[in-house]
C-alpha positions as CSV (number, residue, x, y, z in Angstrom):
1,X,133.0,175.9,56.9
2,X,129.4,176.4,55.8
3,X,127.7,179.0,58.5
4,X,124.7,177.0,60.1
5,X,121.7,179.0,60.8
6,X,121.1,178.2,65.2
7,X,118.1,180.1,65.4
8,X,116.4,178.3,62.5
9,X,117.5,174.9,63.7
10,X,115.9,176.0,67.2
11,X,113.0,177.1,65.3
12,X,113.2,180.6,67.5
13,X,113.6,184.3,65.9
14,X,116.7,185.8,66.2
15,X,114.8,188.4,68.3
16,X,114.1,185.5,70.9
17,X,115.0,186.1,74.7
18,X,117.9,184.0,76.2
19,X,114.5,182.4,78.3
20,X,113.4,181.6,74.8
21,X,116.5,179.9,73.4
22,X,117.3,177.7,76.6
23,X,113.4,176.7,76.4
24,X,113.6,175.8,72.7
25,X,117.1,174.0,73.1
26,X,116.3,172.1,76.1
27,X,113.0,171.3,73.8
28,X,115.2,169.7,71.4
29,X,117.5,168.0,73.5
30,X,114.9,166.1,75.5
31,X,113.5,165.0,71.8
32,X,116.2,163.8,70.5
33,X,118.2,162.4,73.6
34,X,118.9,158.9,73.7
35,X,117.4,157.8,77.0
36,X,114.0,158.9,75.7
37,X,114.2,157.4,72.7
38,X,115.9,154.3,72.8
């Protein structure tokens, strides 16, 4: 299995704060969720 890079796919340094990485997830998720973008 090819190791995937979270951090980059977050767009977050992998110095980022737990605060950081649920903001930037949660970021993502809301973009790319299907009851926003039907």
């Amino acid at each position: 299995m090819e190791y995937k890079d979270y951090y980059k796919t977050l767009g977050i340094e992998k110095t980022a704060t737990p605060e950081q990485v649920k903001k930037a997830y949660r970021k993502l998720a809301r973009q790319y969720h299907p009851d926003v973008n039907p």
